[in-house]
C-alpha positions, 0 to 999 in steps of 0.5 A: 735749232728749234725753228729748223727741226720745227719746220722740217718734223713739226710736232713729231719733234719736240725741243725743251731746255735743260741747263745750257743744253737741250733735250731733243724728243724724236719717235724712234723712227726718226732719231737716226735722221734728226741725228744726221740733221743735226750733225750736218747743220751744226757740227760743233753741238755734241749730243752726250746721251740718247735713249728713253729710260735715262736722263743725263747730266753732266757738268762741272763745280761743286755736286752740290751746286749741280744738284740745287740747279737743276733740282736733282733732289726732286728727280724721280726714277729706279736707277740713279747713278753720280759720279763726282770725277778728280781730274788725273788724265784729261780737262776738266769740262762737261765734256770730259764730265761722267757719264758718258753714255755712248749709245742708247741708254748705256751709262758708264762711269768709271774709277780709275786710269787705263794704261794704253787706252790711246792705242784702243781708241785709234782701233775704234776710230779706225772702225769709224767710232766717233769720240767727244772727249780725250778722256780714257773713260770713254774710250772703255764707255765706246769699246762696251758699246761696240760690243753690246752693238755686235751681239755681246749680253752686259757681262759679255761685254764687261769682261771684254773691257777687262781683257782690252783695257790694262789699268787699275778700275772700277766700272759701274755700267747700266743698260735699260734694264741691268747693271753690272759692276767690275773691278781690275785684277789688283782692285786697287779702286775701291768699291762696296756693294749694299744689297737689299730685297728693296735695292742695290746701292754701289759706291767707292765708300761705305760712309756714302751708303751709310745713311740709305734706309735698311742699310743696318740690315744689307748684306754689304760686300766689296766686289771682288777682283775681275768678278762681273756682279750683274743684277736685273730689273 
């Protein structure tokens, strides 16, 4: 793949490893062509996430594992989100492996089962949506993006997975610059909240916020059923 895109582009695409994938750099000019290239001239490669203010990794075994290969500890950033996923509706591959990041900077990862997300996903494939997994998260990862893509604001476009989606969920989604956080109508996926003038801090247990510098002084809450809570850089 590096000689063909290095030919064609030359240095205005730059190629490096990452684990068993590679990240492809492109101007943003002609990210839709190398994209197309690469679709025609490999099919069987999938790329699991696209943007400039994220760095993506997905893979399977212990988190611990992942993080000491890849140096996890030494990543820098604003915003970091983790989700270690119990498998109950699809495989267990990087595939189906969270986040799923389904259009430019959009990270999703999800707590959960959807009850009828087959019938959503044969309406968005209808449409021409694209999927690379059977897993339910990401049919509520593409409906967020189709409808942040037709004008929808990050709350918006929540809720509209609420009214779409029947299921019993916690969703944690991030955008370039904001995030958001839904439960289901019975909350029945547990969520807590920390919240600081420093940080936010968002996980399905208290034990896991337990240790965050400031936490004895964070009001800490448990998102309430349906409520969007959004928050901005």
């Amino acid at each position: 793949m590096r000689d063909v895109l290095s030919v064609k582009y030359g240095g205005a695409v730059d190629l490096r490893a990452f684990g068993a994938g590679t990240v492809v750099a492109a101007p943003d000019d002609l990210e839709a062509e190398v994209r197309s290239v690469m679709a025609a001239t490999w099919p069987e490669i999938r790329v699991l996430a696209s943007g400039r203010n994220l760095m993506v990794l997905k893979d399977t075994g212990r988190p611990t594992d992942t993080c000491a290969r890849y140096g996890v500890a030494g990543w820098e950033g604003y915003l970091a989100v983790a989700h270690t996923r119990m498998a109950t509706e699809s495989a267990v591959t990087v595939l189906h492996s969270h986040p799923f990041v389904p259009s430019r900077d959009l990270c999703v990862v999800h707590n959960g089962s959807f009850s009828h997300y087959a019938t959503v996903r044969r309406h968005l494939m209808a449409q021409g949506v694209q999927f690379d997994s059977d897993n339910d998260s990401e049919v509520a990862a593409r409906y967020l993006a189709q409808r942040l893509g037709a004008g929808d604001d990050l709350e918006e476009a929540t809720r509209g997975v609420m009214k779409e989606l029947d299921g019993f969920f916690t969703l944690v989604i991030s955008t370039a610059g904001e995030m958001s956080v839904v439960r289901d109508a019975f909350a029945c996926k547990p969520a807590v909240v920390a919240e600081t003038e420093g940080y936010i801090a968002v996980a399905s247990e208290y034990r896991a916020l337990a240790e965050l510098p400031g936490i004895a002084g964070a009001e800490v809450f448990e998102p309430q059923p349906e409520e969007v809570y959004t928050w901005s850089r």
